[in-house]
MILUMDO-911463 format. One line per field, with one value per residue (C-alpha): x, y, z; residue number from 1; residue in three letters. Coordinates in Angstrom, 1 decimal. Example, Ala and Ser with C-alpha at 12.3 -4.5 7.8 and 13.67 -1.06 7.14 Angstrom:
X = c(12.3	13.7) .
Y = c(-4.5	-1.1) .
Z = c(7.8	7.1) .
nr = c(1	2) .
rest = c(ALA	SER) .
//
This chain:
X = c(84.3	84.3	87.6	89.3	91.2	94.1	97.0	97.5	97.7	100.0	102.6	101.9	102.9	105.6	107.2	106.4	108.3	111.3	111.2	111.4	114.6	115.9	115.7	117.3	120.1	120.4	120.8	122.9	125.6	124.9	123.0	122.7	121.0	118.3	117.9	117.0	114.8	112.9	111.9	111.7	109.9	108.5	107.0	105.1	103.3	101.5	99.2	97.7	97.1	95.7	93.0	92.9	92.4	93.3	93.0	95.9	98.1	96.3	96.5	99.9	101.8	105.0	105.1	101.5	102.3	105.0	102.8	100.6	103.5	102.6	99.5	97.5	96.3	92.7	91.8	93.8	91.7	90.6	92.0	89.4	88.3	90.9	93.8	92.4	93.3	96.0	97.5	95.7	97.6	101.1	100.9	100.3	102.9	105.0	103.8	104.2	108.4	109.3	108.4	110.8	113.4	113.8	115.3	117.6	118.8	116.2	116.8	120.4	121.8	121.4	122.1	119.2	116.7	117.9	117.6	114.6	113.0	114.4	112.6	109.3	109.7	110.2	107.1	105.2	106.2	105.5	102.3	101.5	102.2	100.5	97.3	95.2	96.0	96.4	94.5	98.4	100.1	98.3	95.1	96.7	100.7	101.3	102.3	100.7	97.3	95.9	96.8	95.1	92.0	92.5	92.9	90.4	87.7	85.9	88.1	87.7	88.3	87.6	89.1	88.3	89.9	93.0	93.7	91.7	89.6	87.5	87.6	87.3	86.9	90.3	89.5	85.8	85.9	87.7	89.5	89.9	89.9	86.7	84.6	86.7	84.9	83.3	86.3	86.0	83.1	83.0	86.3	84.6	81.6	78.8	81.4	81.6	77.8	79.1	82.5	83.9	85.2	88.0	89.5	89.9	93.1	91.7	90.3	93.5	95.6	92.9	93.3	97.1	98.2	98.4	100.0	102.2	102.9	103.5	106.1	108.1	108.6	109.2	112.1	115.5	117.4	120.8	119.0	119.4	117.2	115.5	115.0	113.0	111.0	110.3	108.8	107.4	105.6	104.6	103.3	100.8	100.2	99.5	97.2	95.7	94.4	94.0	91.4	90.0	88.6	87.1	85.8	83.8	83.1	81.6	79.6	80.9	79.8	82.3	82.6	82.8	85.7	87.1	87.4	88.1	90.9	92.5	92.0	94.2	96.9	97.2	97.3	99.9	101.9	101.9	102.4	106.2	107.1	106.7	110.0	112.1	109.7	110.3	113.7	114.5	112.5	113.7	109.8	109.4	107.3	109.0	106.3	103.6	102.5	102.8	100.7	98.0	97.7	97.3	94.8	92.6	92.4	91.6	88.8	87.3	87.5	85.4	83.0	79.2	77.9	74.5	74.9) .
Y = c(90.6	93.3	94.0	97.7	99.5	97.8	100.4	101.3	98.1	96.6	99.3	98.1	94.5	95.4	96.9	93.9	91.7	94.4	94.1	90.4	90.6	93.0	90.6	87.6	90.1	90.6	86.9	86.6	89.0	87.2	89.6	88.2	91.4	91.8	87.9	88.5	91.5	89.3	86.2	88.9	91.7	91.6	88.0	88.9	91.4	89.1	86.9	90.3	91.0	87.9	88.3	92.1	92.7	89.4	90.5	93.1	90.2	88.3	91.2	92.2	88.4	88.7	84.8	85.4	87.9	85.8	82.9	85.1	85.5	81.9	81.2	83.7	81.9	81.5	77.8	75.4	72.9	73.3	71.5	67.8	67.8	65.2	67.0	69.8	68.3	66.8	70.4	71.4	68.3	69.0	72.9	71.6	69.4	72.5	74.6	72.0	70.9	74.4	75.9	73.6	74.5	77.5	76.3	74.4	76.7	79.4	81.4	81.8	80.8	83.4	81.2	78.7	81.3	82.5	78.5	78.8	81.7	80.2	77.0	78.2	81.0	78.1	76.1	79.1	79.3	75.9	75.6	78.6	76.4	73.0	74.7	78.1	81.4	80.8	77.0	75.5	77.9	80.3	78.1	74.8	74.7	77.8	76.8	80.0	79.6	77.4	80.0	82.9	80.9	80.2	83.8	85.8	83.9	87.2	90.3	93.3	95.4	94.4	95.4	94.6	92.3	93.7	90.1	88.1	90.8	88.9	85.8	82.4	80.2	78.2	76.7	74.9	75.9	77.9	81.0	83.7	86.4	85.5	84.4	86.1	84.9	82.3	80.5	78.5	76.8	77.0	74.8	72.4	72.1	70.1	68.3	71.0	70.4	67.0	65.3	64.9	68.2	67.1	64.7	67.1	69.0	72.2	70.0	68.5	71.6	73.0	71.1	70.5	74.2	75.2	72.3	73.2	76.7	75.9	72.9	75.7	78.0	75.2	74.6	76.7	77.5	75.3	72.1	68.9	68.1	64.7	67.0	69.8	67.9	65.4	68.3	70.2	67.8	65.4	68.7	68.9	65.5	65.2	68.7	66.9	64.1	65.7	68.5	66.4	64.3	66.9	68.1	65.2	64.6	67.9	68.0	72.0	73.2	73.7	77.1	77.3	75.3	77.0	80.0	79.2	77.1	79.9	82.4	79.8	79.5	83.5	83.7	81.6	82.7	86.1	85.7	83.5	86.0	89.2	89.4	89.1	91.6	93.8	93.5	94.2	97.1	98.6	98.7	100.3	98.3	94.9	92.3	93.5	95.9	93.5	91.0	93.4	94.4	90.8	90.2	93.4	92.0	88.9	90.4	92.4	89.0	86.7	89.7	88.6	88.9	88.1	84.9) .
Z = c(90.9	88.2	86.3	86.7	84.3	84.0	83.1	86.4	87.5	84.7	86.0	89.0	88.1	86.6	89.8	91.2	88.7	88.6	92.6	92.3	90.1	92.3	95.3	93.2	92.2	95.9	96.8	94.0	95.2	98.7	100.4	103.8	105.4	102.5	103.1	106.5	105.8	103.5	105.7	108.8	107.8	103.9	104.8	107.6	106.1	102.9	105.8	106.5	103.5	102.3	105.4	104.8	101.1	99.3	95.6	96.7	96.4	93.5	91.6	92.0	92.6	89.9	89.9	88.6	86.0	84.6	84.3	82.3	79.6	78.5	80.0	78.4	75.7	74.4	72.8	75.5	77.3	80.9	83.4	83.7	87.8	88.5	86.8	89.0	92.3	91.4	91.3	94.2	95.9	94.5	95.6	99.1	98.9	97.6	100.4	103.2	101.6	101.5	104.9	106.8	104.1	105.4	108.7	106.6	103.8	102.8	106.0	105.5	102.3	99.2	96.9	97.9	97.5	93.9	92.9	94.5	92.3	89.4	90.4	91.1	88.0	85.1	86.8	86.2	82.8	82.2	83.8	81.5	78.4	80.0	80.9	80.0	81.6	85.3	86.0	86.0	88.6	90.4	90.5	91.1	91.8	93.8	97.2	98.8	97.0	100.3	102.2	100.7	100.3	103.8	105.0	101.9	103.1	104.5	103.1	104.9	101.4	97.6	95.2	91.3	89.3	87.5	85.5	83.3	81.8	80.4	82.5	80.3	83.5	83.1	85.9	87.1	90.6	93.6	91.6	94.0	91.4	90.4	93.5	96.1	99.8	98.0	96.8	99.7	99.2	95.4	95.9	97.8	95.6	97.2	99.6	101.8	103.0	104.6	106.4	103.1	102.7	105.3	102.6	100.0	99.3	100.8	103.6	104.5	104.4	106.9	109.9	109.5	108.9	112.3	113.3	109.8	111.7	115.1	114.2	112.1	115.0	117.2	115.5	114.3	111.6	111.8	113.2	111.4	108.9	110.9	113.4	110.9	109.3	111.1	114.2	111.2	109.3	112.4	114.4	110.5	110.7	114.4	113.5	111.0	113.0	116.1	114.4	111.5	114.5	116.8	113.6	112.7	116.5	117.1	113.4	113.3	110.2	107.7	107.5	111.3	111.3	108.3	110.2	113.3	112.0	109.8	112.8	114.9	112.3	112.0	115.7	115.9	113.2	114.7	117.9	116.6	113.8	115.9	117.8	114.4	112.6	115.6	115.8	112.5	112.0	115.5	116.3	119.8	122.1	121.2	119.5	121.4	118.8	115.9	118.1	119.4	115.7	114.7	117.5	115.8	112.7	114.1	115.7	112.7	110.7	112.9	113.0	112.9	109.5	110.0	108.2) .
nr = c(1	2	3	4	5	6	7	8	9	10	11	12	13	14	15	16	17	18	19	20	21	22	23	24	25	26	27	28	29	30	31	32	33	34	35	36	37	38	39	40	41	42	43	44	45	46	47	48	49	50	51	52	53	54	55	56	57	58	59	60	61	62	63	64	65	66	67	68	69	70	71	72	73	74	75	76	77	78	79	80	81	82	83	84	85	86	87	88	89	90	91	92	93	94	95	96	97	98	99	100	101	102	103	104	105	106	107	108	109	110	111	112	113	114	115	116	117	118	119	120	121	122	123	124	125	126	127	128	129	130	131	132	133	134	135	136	137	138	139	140	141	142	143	144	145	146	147	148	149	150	151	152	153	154	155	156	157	158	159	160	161	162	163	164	165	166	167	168	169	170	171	172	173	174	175	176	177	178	179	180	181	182	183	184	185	186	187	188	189	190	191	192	193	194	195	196	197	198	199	200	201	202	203	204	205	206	207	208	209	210	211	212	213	214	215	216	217	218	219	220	221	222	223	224	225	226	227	228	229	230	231	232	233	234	235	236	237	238	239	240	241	242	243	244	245	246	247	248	249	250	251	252	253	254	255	256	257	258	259	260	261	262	263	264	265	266	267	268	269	270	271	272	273	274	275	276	277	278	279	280	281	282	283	284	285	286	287	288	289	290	291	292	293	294	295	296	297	298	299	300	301	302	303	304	305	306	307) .
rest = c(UNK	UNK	UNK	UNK	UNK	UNK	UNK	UNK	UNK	UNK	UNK	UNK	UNK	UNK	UNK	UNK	UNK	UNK	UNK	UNK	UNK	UNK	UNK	UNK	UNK	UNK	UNK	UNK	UNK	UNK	UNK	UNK	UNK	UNK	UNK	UNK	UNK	UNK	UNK	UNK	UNK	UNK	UNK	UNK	UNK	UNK	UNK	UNK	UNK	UNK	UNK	UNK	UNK	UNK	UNK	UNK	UNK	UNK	UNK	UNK	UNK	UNK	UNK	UNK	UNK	UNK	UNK	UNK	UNK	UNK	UNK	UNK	UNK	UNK	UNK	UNK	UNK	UNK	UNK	UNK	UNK	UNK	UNK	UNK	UNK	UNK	UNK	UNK	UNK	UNK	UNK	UNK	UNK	UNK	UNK	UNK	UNK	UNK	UNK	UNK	UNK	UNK	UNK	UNK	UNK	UNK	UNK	UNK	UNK	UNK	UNK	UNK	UNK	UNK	UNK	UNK	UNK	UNK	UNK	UNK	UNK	UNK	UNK	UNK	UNK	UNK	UNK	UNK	UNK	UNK	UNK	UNK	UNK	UNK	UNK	UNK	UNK	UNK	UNK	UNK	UNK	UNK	UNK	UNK	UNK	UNK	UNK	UNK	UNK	UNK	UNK	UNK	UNK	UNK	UNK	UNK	UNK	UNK	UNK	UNK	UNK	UNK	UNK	UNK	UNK	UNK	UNK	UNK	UNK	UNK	UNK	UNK	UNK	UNK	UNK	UNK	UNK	UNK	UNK	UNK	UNK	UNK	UNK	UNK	UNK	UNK	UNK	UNK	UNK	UNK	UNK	UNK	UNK	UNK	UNK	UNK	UNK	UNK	UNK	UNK	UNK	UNK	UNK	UNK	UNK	UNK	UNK	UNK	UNK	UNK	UNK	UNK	UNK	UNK	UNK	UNK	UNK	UNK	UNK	UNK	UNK	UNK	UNK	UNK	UNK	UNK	UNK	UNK	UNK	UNK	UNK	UNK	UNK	UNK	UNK	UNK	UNK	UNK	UNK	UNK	UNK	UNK	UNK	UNK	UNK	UNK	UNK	UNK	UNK	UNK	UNK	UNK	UNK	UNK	UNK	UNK	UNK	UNK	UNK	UNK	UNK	UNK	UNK	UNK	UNK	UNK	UNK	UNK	UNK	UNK	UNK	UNK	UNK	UNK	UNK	UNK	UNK	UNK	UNK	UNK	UNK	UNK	UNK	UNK	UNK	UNK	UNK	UNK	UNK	UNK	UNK	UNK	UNK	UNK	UNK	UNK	UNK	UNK	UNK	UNK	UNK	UNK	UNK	UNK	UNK	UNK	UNK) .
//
């Protein structure tokens, strides 16, 4: 992926960055209705655009701009392979802690999310210091990394790089910015041409998103916290098992499942989301519009590409 002129972009970025201190100036003053605007409508819209134009998103992500306050540095040693997934294990374990928080304090409490921003903000800062340019956060720790690897695995729209210009591979494998619909299987290396692609991080978080998804909406915000996680994270594990063994029953080839899998956890995720997105933007038709939208893109991503 070729770089663009970055000017345009950098304004860009900082919008982004000014929007994001907006928001935590929001929660701060305990703004319930932009909370709920957030998780209902301006949520919603990023699984979209991961599956739609990923590098959108890569390009623009504030946490990712701040991280490149301390992380763009020339010199710093690259992550080893093991360090590697390490990250890749703990920005699962991020992704797959926070979700049912929301049921339990994200949703509804202000003052949750501003601790969270803070949070996740100083990791990026320190990941920034730890390791070069972006291998710490947005290449390792981000919770929502998975997920657009997931989803960019076959972009409708590219757009160049507006980061990393020039790239000094800070990490060894699987940057988005850099191979785009071939993170997938750049991240898997030669697993990915056998089972053992099911026990790597990416692997894992495969078969047990959906399961991830469906036991968030199952449950509500104001249920007790046994009751959260223990739906949430046993409908992932149950996902987990349940897939990772038709998987290696059925010998589908990884980048069937891959797909097939990240189709099912959009599905899902749309079809649950819908009413509130509807709802709060006073969308005329109900969910069906948001759904039958969902279902399009669907359609143009598990297009035949002669492969």
């Amino acid at each position: 992926m070729t770089p663009t002129h970055p000017i345009p972009w950098r304004l860009a970025q900082a919008t982004a960055v000014v929007v994001l201190l907006a928001l935590t100036g929001a929660f701060v003053a305990g703004r319930r209705d932009v909370l709920s605007i957030f998780w209902a409508v301006v949520v919603p819209l990023l699984p979209a655009v991961f599956l739609a134009v990923p590098m959108l998103w890569r390009n623009l992500c504030p946490l990712a701009t701040l991280n490149h306050l301390t992380g763009d540095r020339v010199g710093t040693t690259v992550p080893a392979a093991r360090m590697s997934r390490t990250l890749e294990w703990l920005g699962i374990g991020l992704l797959f802690g926070l979700v049912p928080l929301r049921h339990l304090l994200l949703n509804t409490i202000p003052l949750a999310m501003v601790v969270l921003i803070v949070v996740i903000g100083a990791l990026t800062l320190v990941a920034g210091m730890v390791w070069p340019v972006r291998a710490g956060f947005c290449n390792g720790l981000c919770p929502v990394r998975p997920v657009e690897t997931l989803y960019g695995q076959r972009p409708f729209a590219t757009l160049p790089r507006a980061r990393c210009q020039p790239c000094t591979l800070c990490v060894e494998r699987g940057c988005l910015d850099l191979w785009e619909g071939k993170a997938v299987a750049q991240l898997l290396g030669q697993d990915r041409r056998t089972l053992a692609w099911l026990t790597q991080p990416f692997g894992v978080f495969t078969i047990a998103f959906p399961g991830l998804v469906l036991g968030y909406f199952l449950t509500a915000d104001g249920d007790p916290w046994v009751t959260v996680y223990g739906m949430t994270l046993g409908l992932a594990a149950g996902s987990a098992i349940l897939l990772g063994s038709l998987v290696a029953l059925t010998r589908l080839p990884r980048r069937t499942t891959t797909m097939v899998l990240g189709a099912l956890a959009f599905g899902l995720y749309y079809w649950f989301a819908a009413p509130a997105f509807a709802e709060a933007v006073h969308l005329p038709g109900g969910p069906w519009p948001v759904r039958g939208t969902a279902a399009i893109l669907l359609l143009g991503w598990v297009r035949p590409h002669g492969e």
